[in-house]
N, C-alpha and C positions, 0 to 999 in steps of 0.2 A: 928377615922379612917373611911373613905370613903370605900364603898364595888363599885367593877366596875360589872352593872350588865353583866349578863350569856347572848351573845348573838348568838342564835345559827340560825343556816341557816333555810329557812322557806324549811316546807316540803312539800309534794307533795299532800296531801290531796283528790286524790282520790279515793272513794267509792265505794263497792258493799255490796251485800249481802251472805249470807253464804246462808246450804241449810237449816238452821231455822228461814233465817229471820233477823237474825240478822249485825246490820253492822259494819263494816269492815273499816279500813280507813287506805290508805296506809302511813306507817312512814320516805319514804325515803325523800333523800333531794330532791327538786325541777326540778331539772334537771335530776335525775337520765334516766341512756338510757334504760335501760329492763326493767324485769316484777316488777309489784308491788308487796309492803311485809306488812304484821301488823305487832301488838306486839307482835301474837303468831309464827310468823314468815312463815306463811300461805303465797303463793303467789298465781299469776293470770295476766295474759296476760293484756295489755290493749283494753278496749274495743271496739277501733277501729277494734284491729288486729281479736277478737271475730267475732265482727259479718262481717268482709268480710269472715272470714273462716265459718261462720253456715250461711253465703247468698251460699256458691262454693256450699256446700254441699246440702241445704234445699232450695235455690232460688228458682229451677225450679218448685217447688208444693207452695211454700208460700213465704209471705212478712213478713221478720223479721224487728225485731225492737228492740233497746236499749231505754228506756227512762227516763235513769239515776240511775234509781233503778230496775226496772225489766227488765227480759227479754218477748219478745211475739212474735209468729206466727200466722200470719192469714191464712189461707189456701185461693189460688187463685182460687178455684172453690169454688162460694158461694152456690153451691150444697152439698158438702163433710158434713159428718155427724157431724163429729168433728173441726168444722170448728176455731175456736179460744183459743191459748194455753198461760200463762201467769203464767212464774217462777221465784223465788228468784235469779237461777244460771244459766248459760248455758248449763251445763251437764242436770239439772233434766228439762232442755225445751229440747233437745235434746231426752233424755230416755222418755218423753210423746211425742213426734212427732215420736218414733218408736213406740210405744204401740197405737195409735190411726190409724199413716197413713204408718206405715210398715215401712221399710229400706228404706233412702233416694234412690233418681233415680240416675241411674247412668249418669254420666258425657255423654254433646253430644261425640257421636265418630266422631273422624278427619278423613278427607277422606284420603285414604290410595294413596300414590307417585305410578303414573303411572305406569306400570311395562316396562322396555324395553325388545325388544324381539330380542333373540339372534338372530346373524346373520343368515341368510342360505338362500337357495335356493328363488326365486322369483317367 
């Protein structure tokens, strides 16, 4: 008797690291639309969605970076004391960009809609 082999859908096989270093690889199918998951059922954003959301927040003092396995900040004043940061996850690069360069800056402000001025007297 012939066995018909077990063909299952290719998975999604993308990577990170936890915060020891060790890696991660997502088990969903290939297509899947949201967040990635492992074996231990651990999930996580994709990376893309990462780092536009640690550039809103951290752009304006530094240049972030994915590059594949880590994460990094370089601070855009290459005066700053602390000038270059490089972590397993994006939380523990985030908590050393607070510990070194304080609370991210806050967002530019929008300039505020003209005010009209009530009617009256000329």
């Amino acid at each position: 008797m012939t066995r018909m082999p077990l063909l299952l859908p290719p998975l999604c096989g993308e990577v990170r690291l936890d915060h020891q270093g060790t890696r991660r690889v997502c088990v969903l199918d290939l297509d899947h639309p949201d967040e990635h998951e492992d074996v231990r059922g651990d999930r996580w954003e994709p990376p893309s969605l990462t780092l536009e959301r640690l550039n809103r927040t951290w752009g304006a003092t530094h240049r972030i970076a994915w590059t594949g396995s880590l994460w990094m900040a370089t601070h855009r004043d290459p005066r700053a004391h602390w000038r270059t940061q490089i972590e397993h996850t994006p939380d523990q690069l985030e908590e050393r960009l607070r510990r070194y360069s304080g609370h991210p800056p806050l967002p530019p402000s929008r300039p505020s809609p003209p005010r009209e001025r009530p009617p009256g007297p000329e």
